[in-house]
N, C-alpha and C positions, 0 to 999 in steps of 0.2 A: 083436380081443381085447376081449374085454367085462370092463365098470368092476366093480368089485363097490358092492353096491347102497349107498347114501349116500352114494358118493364123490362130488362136486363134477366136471362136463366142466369142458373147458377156456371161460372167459369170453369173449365177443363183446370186439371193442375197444373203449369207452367214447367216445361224442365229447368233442372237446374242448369246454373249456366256451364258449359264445357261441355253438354249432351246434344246429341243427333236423333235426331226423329227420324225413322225413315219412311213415314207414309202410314194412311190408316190403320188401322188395326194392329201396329207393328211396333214394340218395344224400342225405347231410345236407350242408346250407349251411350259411354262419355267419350268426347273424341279422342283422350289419351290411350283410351282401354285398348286390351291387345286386339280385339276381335274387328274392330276400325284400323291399328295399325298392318294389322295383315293384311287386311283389302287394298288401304296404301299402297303398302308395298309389294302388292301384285298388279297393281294399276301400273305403277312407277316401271317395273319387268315388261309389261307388254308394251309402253309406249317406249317410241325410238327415242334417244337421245338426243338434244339438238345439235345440229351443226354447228361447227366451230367460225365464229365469223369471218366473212372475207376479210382478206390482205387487202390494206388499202394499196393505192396504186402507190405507184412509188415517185419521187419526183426526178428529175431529168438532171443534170448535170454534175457537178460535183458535192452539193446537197442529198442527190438521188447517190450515188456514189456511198458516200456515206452512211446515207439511210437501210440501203440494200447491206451494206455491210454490217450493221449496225440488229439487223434484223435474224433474230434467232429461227425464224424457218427459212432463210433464203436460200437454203439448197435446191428449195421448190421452183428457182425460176431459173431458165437457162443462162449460162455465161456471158451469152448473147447480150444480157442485159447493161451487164456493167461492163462490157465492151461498148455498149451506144453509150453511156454514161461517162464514159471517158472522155470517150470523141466529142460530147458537146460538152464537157466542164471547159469552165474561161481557167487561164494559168491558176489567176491567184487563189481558185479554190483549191484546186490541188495542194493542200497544206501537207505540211510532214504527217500530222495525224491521219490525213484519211490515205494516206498512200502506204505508213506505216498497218494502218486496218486491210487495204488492199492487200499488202506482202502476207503479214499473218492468215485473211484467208485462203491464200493460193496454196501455202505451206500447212496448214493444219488441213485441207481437204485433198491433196494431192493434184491440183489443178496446174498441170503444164499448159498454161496457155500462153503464148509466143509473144502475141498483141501485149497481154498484160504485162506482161515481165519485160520485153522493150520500154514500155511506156513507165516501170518503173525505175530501170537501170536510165533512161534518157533521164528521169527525173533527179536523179543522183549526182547526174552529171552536172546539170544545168544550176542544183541548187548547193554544191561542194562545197561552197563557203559558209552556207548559211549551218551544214549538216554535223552535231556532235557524233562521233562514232558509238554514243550510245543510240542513236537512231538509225544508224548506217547498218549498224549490225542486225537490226531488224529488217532493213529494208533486202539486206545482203540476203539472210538467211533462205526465201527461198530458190534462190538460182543453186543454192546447195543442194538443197533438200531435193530438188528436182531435176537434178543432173544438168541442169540450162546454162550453158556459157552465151551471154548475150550479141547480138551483132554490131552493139554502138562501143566504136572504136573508141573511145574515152572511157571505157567503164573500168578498167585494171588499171589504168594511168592514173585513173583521181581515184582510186582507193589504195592506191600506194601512196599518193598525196594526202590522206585523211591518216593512213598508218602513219607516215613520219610524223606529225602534227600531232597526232590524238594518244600514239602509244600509251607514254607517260602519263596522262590522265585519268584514260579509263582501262587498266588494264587487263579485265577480262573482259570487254567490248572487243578490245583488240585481238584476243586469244578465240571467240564466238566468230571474228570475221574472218580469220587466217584457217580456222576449219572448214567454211562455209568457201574458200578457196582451194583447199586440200580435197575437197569433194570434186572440184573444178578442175584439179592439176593448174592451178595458177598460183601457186606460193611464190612471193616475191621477197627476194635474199634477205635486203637490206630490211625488214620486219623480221625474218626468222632471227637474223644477227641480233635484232633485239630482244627479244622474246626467249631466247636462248643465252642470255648475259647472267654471271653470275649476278648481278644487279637486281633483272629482274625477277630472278630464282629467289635471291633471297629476300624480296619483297611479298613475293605471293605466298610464300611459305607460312609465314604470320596471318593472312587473313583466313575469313572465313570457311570461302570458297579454293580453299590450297587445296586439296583431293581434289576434286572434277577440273581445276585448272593443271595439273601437275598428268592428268590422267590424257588432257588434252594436248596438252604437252609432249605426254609419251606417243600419243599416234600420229603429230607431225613430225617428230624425231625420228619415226618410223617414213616416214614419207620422204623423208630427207634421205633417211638408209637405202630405199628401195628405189625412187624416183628422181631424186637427182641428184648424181655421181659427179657432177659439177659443181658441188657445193662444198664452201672451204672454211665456213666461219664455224662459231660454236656449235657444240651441240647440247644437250639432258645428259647430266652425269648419271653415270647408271644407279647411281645410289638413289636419285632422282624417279626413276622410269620406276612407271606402275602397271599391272597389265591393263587394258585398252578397257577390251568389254568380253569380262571373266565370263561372263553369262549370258542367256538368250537376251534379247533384249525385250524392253518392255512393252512394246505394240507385239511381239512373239507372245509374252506370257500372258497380254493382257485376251489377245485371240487364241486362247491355246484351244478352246474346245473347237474352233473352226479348223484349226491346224490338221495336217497331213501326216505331223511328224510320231505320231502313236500308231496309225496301222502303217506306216512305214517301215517302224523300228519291228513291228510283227512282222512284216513280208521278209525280212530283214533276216531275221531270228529264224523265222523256218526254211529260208534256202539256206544261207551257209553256217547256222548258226552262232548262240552266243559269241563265243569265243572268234569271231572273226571280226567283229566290228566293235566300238565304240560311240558313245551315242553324247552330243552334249559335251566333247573333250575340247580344252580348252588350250590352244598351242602355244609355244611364243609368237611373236610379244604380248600375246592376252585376247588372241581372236578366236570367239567359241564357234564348233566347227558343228554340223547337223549330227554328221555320221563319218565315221573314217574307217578306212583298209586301208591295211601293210600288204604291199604286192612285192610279189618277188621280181626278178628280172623275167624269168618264165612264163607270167601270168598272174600264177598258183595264190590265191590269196592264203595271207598266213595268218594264225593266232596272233591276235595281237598282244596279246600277254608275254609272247616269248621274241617281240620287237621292242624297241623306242619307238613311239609312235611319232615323235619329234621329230621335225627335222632342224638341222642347228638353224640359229638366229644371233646375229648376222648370217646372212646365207653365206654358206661358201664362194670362195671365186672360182668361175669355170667359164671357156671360153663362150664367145657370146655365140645364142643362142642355141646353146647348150642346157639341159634343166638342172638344176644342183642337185638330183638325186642319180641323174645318171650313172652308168656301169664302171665310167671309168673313174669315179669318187669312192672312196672307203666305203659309204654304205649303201649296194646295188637294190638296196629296196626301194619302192615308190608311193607314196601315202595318196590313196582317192580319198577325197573330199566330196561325199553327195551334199550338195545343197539343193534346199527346199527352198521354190523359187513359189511363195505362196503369193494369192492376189494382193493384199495387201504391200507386198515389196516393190508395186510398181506405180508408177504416175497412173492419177486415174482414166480411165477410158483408154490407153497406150500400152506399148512394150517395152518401154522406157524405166530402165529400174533406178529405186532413189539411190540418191548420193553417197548415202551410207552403205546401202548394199553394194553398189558397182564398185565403190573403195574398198570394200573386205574383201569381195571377188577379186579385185585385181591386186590386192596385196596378198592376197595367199597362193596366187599362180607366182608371183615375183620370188614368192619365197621357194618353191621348187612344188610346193600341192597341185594333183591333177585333180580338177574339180571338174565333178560329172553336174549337170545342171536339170533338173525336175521338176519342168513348171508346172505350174498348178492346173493347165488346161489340161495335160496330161493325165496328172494324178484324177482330177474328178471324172475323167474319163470310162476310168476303169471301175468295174463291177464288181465288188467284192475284193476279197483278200486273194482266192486262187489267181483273177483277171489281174491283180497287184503284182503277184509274185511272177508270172508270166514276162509284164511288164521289165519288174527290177531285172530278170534271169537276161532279157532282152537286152537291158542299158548296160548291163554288166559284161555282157559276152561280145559286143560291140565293141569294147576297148579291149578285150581280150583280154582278161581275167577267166580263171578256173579254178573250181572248189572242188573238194570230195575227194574222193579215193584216188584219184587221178591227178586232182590239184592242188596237193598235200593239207 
């Protein structure tokens, strides 16, 4: 029977709502159903993911300054940048906050740039009065951290003028900038005389922070022992003195899996054996050493079990330029000290190692350690463990060390 013409047929069934049709003849699923979520999600796998948006530009002066610092990818842009950013900031933006941002980045990325670090030690200078040495200490920290002694002849004058002034105040500001100087070899008397008062011994003992200031304490006390024999005032009662840094430290432990220092201790192990080395020993006054040998006068590395691995501390007196383990002292042995001179230990893009490393090296040469040095270009150089031990056999027999049957 045929419709008469504008009558409406009868309608299709309408899906419910949350179903997909896919074309005639073809069953609708619900969009939540698995057999729609799997298509999804193999759609989702072959298309690319999008790009992360552009970086806005950055602005110019001491804003842009700022902003670049301020900015969690700006490793991605050269130095370059906020060296033009300096040069056209007017004085008054250059605030303590964005030069205190400055110092902090130089110091957390290892960036010895020269420009930078004048333009913040001039900055120091110019703003001395305005400056608490709880900001100073920040500003200080990376000419430490960087091994950078600045070239503006004012810069040790007005931070000895901020230490007599600010001591008292802030006392581990003051303890943060005289280390950040002891990196430098710039410790200046009349602060250690203070910092070294029963006074202020028994003030920091009560606070918080007494460990890490007491510990800081012990390594310029150390500094004082080692580095300047012209020094007449107080010193850390030894009841006082704690060891420095019992253990590797924590940029070591946190790169350990990049570390050299495991097939090291193997190549190590299979030339002269266990018993001739120690790995991780920790000396007086509290500086933890890579690896160490007891050498005899002859060479002969010996068991270190059947030595002190030690050598005293205070060093002994012996004429100058003479080493305190020499032949003609009570104990004719000599301790190698191999240090692992990994990337990490140095300013980035240089050969310049940080503050803290070049102060452990030079205070364990002071104290009589012959330290053999292993840089990292070396180490990744070689090809396995045989091209390692070839290596160590090499650095070793260069100072004239011998092991084995021969070299007791």
């Amino acid at each position: 029977m045929r419709r008469p013409r504008g009558e409406p047929g009868p309608r299709a069934p309408r899906p419910t709502e949350g179903a997909t049709c896919a074309g005639p003849g073809e069953s609708c699923f619900p969009s939540d159903g698995p057999l729609v979520c799997a298509l999804e999600q193999e759609r989702r796998l072959r298309v690319p993911p999008k790009p992360p948006p552009p970086l806005q530009p950055l602005l110019r002066g001491g804003q842009g300054l700022e902003a670049a610092l301020s900015c969690p990818r700006f490793l991605r842009y050269p130095r370059q940048h906020l060296i033009s950013s300096l040069a056209e900031a007017r004085p008054e933006e250059l605030t303590p906050h964005v030069m205190v941002l400055l110092a902090q980045h130089l110091a957390r990325h290892r960036l010895r740039e020269p420009q930078l670090l004048e333009a913040i030690a001039h900055f120091l200078v110019v703003q001395e009065t305005q400056l608490s040495s709880k900001v100073v200490q920040k500003l200080v920290l990376p000419f430490g951290r960087l091994n950078y002694l600045p070239l503006e002849q004012q810069f040790m004058p007005c931070l000895e003028r901020i230490l007599a002034r600010e001591a008292g105040v802030a006392p581990l500001a003051t303890v943060n900038i005289l280390m950040s100087l002891c990196q430098l070899r710039c410790l200046p008397f009349r602060a250690l005389h203070f910092v070294f008062s029963p006074g202020f011994i028994n003030y920091i003992s009560g606070t918080p922070h007494a460990l890490i200031v007491r510990r800081y304490l012990s390594l310029l006390d150390t500094a004082v022992e080692l580095e300047l024999p012209g020094y007449r005032g107080p010193r850390l009662p030894r009841r006082q003195q704690v060891p420095i840094f019992p253990q590797p430290l924590i940029t070591d432990r946190a790169r350990c899996k990049y570390s050299h220092k495991d097939i090291v201790a193997e190549g190590l192990r299979q030339l002269l054996g266990e018993e001739k080395y120690r790995q991780d020993l920790t000396v007086p006054p509290g500086y933890c050493t890579d690896f160490l040998l007891c050498v005899s006068s002859s060479g002969a590395v010996l068991p270190v079990r059947t030595q002190d691995p030690f050598l005293p501390y205070p060093p002994r007196s012996c004429p100058q330029g003479q080493a305190a383990s020499s032949p003609t002292t009570r104990d004719p042995a000599q301790r190698v000290v191999l240090v692992l001179r990994e990337r990490w230990h140095f300013c980035r893009d240089g050969r310049v190692l940080l503050g803290s490393r070049a102060l452990r090296e030079r205070h364990l040469g002071l104290m009589g350690y012959q330290l053999l040095p292993l840089p990292f270009e070396e180490l990744e150089s070689q090809r396995g463990l045989p091209q390692l031990k070839s290596y160590l056999r090499q650095k070793l027999q260069a100072l004239g060390l011998r092991w084995g049957p021969e070299g007791g």
